[in-house]
C-alpha positions as CSV (number, residue, x, y, z in Angstrom):
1,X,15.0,310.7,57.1
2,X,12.1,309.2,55.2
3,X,8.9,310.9,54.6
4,X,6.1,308.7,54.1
5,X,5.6,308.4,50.7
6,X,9.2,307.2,50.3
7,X,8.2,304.9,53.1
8,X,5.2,303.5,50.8
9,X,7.3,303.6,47.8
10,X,9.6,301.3,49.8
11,X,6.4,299.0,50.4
12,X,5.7,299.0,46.6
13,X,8.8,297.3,45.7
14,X,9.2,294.8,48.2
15,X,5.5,293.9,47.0
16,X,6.8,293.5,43.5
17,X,9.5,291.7,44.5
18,X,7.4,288.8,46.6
19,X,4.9,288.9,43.5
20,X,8.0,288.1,40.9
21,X,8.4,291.3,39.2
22,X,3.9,291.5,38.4
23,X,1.8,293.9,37.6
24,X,2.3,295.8,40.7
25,X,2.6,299.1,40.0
26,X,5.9,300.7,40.5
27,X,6.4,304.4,42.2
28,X,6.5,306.8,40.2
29,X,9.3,307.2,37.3
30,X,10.8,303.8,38.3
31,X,10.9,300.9,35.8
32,X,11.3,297.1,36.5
33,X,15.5,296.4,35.3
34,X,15.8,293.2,36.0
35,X,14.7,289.8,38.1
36,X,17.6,287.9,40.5
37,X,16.1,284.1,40.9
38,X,18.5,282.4,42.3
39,X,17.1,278.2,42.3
40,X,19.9,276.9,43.8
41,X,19.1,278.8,47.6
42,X,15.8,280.4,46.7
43,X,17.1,284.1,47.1
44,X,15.1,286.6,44.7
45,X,15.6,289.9,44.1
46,X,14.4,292.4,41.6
47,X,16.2,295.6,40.7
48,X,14.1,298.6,39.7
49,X,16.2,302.0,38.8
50,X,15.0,305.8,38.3
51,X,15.9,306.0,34.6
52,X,15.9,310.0,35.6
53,X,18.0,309.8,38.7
54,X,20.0,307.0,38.0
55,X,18.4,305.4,41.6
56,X,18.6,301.5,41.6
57,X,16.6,300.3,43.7
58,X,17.0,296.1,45.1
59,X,13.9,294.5,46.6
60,X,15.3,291.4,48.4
61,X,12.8,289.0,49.4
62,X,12.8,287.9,52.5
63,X,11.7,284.2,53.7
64,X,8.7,282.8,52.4
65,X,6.6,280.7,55.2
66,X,5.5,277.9,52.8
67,X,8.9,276.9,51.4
68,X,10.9,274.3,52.8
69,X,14.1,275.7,50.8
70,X,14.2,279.3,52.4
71,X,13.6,277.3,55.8
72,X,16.5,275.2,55.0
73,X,18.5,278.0,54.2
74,X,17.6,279.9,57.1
75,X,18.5,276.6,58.8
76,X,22.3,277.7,57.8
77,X,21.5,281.7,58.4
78,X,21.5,282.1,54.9
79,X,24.7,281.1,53.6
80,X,25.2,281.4,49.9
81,X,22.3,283.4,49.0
82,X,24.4,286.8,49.7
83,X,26.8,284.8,47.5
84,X,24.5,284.0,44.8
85,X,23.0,287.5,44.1
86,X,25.8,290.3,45.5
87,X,27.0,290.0,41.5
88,X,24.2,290.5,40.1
89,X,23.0,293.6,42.1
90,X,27.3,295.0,42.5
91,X,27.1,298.0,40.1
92,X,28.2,299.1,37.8
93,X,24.6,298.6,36.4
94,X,25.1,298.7,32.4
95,X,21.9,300.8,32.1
């Protein structure tokens, strides 16, 4: 179960991943590893990781209502952007 602040903490990260990896702060003890653009389908991701627990942490961003690529993608329920970024995000993370 969640408590709320892990709830929030979840909210924190997908804010960083709509916003490209910005300023947004992350929760506490996390640090920004690595952005997943993918221009082909427009998937993004970011992974952020708990450099004390070892937690990775993937922010997939979801569709974005002015662009016509993630509509077209929807169009085909997303095919290849699962394709496109499950490498990047498969661990093992080299850390």
């Amino acid at each position: 179960m969640f408590t709320n602040q892990r709830l929030w903490d979840l909210v924190d990260f997908s804010q960083v991943s709509y916003n490209d990896g910005s300023n947004k702060p992350l929760p506490s003890g996390y640090e920004h590893y690595r952005a997943l653009p993918d221009p082909r389908t427009g998937a993004y991701a970011d992974v952020c990781v708990n450099m004390s627990t070892g937690e990775v942490v993937v922010a997939i961003r979801g569709t974005e209502p002015q662009s016509f690529k993630d509509w077209n993608t929807n169009l085909g329920l997303g095919r290849g952007q699962y394709d496109a970024l499950a490498p990047a995000v498969s661990p093992p993370f080299n850390l």
